[in-house]
C-alpha positions in Angstrom: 35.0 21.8 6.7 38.4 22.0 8.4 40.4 19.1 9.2 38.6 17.8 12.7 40.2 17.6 16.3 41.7 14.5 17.3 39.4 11.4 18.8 40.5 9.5 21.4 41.8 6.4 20.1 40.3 3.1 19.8 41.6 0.5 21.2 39.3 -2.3 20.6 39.0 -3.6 24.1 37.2 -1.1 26.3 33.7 -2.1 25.3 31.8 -3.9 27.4 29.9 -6.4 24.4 33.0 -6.1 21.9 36.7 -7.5 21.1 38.5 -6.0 18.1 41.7 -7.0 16.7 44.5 -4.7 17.0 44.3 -4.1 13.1 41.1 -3.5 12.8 41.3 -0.5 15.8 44.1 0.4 14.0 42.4 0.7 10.2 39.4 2.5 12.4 41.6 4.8 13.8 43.4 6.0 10.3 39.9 6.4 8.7 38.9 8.8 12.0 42.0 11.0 11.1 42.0 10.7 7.6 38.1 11.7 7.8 37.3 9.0 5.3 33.9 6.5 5.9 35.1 2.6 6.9 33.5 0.3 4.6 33.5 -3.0 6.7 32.6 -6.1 4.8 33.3 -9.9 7.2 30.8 -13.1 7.0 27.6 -12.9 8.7 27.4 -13.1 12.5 31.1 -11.6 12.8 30.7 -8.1 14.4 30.6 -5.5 11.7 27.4 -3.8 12.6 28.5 -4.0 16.2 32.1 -3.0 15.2 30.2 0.8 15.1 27.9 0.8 18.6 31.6 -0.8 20.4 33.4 2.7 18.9 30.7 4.8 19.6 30.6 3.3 23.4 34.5 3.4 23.9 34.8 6.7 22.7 31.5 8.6 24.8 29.9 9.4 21.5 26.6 9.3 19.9 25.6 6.2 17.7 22.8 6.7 14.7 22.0 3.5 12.8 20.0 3.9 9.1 19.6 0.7 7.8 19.7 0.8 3.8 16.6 -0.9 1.8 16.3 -1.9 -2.0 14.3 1.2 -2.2 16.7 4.0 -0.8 18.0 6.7 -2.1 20.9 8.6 -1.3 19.1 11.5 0.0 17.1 9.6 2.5 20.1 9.7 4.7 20.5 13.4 4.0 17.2 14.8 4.1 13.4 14.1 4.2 11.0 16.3 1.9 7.3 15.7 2.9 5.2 16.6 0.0 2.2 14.7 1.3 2.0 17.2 4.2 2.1 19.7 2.4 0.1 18.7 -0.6 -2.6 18.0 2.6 -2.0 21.6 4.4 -2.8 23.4 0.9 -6.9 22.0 0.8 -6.7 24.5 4.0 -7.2 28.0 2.8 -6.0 29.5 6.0 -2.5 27.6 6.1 -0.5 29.5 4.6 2.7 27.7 5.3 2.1 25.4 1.9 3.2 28.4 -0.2 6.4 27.3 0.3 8.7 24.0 0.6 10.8 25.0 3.3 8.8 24.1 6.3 8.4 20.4 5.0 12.2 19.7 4.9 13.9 17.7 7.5 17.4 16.4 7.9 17.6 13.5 8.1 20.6 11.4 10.5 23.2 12.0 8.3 22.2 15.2 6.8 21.9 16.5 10.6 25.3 14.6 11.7 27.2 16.8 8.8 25.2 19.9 10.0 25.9 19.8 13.8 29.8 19.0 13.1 29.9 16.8 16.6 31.5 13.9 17.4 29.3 11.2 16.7 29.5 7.8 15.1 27.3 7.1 11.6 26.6 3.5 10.9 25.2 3.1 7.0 23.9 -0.7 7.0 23.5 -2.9 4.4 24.9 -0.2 1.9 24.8 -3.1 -0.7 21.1 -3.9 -0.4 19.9 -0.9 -2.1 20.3 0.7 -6.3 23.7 0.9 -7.3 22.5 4.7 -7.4 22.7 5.0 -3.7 26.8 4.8 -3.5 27.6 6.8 -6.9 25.2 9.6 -5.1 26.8 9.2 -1.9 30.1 10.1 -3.3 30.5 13.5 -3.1 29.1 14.0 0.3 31.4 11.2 1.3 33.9 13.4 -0.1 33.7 16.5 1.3 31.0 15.9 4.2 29.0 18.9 2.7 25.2 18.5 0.1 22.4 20.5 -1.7 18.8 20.3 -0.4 17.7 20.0 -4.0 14.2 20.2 -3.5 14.3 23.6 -1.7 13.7 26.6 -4.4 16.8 28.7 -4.1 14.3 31.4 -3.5 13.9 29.7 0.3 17.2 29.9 0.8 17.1 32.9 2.8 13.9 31.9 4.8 14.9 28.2 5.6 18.0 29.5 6.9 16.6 31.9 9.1 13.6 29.3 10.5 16.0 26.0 10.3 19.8 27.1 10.4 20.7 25.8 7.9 19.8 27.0 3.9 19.7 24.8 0.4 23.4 24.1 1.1 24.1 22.1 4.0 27.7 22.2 6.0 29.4 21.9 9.0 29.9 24.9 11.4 33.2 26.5 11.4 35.4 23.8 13.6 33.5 21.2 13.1 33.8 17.4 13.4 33.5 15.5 10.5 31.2 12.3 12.0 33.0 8.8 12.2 30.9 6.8 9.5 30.5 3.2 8.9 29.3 1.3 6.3 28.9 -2.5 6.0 28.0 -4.4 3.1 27.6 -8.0 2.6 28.7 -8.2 -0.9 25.0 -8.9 -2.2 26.5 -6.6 -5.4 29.7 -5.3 -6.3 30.2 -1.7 -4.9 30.9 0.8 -8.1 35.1 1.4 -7.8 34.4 5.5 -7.3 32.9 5.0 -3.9 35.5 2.1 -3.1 37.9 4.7 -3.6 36.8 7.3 -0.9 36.7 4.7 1.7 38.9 2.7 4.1 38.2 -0.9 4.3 38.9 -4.0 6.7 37.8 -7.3 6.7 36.3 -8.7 10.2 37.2 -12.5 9.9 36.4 -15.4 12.2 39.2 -15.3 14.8 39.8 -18.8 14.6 43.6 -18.6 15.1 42.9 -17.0 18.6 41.0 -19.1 20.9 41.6 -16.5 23.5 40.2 -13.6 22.0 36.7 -16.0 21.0 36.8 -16.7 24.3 36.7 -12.9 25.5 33.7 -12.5 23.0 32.1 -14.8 24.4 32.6 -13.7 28.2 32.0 -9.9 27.4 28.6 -10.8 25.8 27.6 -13.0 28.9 28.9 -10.5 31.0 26.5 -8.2 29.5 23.6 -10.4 30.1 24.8 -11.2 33.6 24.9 -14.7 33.0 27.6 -16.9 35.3 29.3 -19.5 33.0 32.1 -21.1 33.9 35.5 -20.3 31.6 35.8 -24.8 31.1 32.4 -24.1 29.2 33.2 -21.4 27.1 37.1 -22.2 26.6 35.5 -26.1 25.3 33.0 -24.5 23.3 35.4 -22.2 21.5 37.3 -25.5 20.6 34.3 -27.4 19.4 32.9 -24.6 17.6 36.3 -24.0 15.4 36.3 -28.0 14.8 32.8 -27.9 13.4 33.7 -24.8 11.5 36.9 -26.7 9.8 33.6 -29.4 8.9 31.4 -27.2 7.9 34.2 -26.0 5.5 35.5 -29.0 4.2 31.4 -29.7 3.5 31.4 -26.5 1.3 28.5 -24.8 3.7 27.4 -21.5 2.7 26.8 -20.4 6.2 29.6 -21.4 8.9 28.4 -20.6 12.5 30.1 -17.6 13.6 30.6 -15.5 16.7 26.9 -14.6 17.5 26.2 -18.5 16.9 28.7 -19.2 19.4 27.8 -16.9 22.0 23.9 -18.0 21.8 25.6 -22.3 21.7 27.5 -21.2 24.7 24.7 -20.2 26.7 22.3 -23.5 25.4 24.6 -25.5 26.8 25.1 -24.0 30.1 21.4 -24.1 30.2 20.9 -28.1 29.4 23.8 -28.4 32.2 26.1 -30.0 29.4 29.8 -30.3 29.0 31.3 -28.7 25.8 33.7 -32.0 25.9 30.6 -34.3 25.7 29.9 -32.9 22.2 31.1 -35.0 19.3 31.8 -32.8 16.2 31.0 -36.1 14.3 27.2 -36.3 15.8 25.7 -33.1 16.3 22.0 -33.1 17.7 19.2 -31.9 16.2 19.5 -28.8 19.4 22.9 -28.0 18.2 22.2 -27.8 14.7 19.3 -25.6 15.2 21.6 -23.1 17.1 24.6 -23.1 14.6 23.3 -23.5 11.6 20.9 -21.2 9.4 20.3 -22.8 6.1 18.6 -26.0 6.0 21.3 -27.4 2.8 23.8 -27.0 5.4 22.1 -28.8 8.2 21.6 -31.6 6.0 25.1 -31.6 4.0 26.0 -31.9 8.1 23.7 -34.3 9.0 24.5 -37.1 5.7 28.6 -36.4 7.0 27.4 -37.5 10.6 25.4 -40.5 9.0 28.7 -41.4 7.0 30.9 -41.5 9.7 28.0 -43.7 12.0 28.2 -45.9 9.4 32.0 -46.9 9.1 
């Protein structure tokens, strides 16, 4: 496939749910160019399967999501061969399309993004959740955006190209876009070095150095609910919610609240009619624990630090 026309740039900004740092619209914008996936690895809750809708919405183009399982295969995102089908249309005499494979092969969302060669963003999430199998397989297509329908007969070739355009070797048209693909992982497993090496990468951290931009989260993602909270809310909560992170740090928790955590706190509080300021990092209640934290060992290494500090 030819190297693909320009994108519009990302900026980060233009979304009306998202806030990216410059470097991270930068990093996305060298991987659209250089036609190489974004692997985008960040704690829980900080944006990095909403990193791909924000692109796809700021640049007017088309979002697929496949969410990977323990149980996928490479070629789930490529294609889709339905041997049940046909195994069921061959106890019918009179169907005679069972004689062949062809008519029971579908692209699947990334198989069909590489085959239409149109602007579109591909988000592949959870990459780490499934065989370490499913990356080595993915490397060549990753590669060189082009893959073999290995369970069409080369004898189809002909006819699966004439009934579905496209034949046991699947590529882009002449002058076509290479999609924009994403993958997350949440380092469940270490990713094999191959398929490291034929992708970009950036880090979404906790933007706790730049209240200002939390606070522009939070806002967008209200805005998008239509909700009407007042900016002494959400500028208090922001500095609340990076105190109790610092905590929840020194405390060794394994899940700090992050931006989805805050966004959801921002609004509990506007709905109780309480004042961010009113809220003592030292004595969370049990309403504010429930909304920032996730694990229970962290609610209570949270809770016996609370009880300490009562207790001077």
């Amino acid at each position: 496939m030819p190297e693909p026309p320009a994108y519009a740039d990302f900026t980060g900004k233009r979304s009306a749910h998202y806030v990216a740092a410059p470097h991270t619209a930068t990093i996305v914008n060298l991987a659209i160019r250089l036609g190489r996936p974004l692997l985008v690895e960040g704690e829980a809750g900080c944006g990095k399967t909403c990193l791909a809708s924000a692109i796809a919405e700021e640049l007017g183009v088309g979002l697929t999501v496949m969410t990977v399982k323990s149980t996928s295969q490479a070629k789930d995102l490529l294609y889709r061969f339905d041997a049940l089908r046909r195994l069921q249309d061959a106890q019918d005499p009179a169907n005679t399309s069972a004689r062949q494979v062809f008519p029971y092969i579908e692209l699947e969302p990334l198989g069909h993004a590489i085959r239409e060669g149109k602007p579109q963003v591909v988000l592949i999430d959870e990459v780490d959740k499934a065989d370490i199998d499913f990356p080595n397989d993915l490397l060549d297509v990753l590669d060189r955006f082009v893959f073999d329908i290995e369970d069409l007969p080369r004898t189809e070739d002909d006819a699966c190209r004439a009934a579905r355009g496209h034949g046991r070797h699947v590529a882009g048209p002449e002058g076509g876009v290479r999609p924009i693909v994403l993958i997350t992982s949440n380092r469940e497993k270490q990713l094999p070095e191959p398929f490291l090496r034929r992708c970009l990468y950036v880090q979404l951290d906790f933007p706790a150095n730049d209240p200002a931009m939390l606070a522009e989260i939070v806002r967008k993602n209200l805005d998008a609910r239509a909700e009407a909270i007042s900016d002494e809310l959400i500028t208090g909560a922001v500095e609340r919610l990076c105190r109790i992170r610092e905590r929840g740090r020194e405390l060794g928790m394994q899940k700090l609240p992050a931006t989805s955590e805050l966004v959801d706190w921002v609004r509990v509080l506007h709905w109780q009619g309480r004042k961010a300021e009113a809220v003592s990092v030292d004595a969370l209640d049990a309403v504010d624990q429930a909304v920032l934290f996730k694990i229970r060992q962290d609610i209570e290494r949270y809770r016996a630090r609370t009880d300490d500090e009562a207790g001077r």
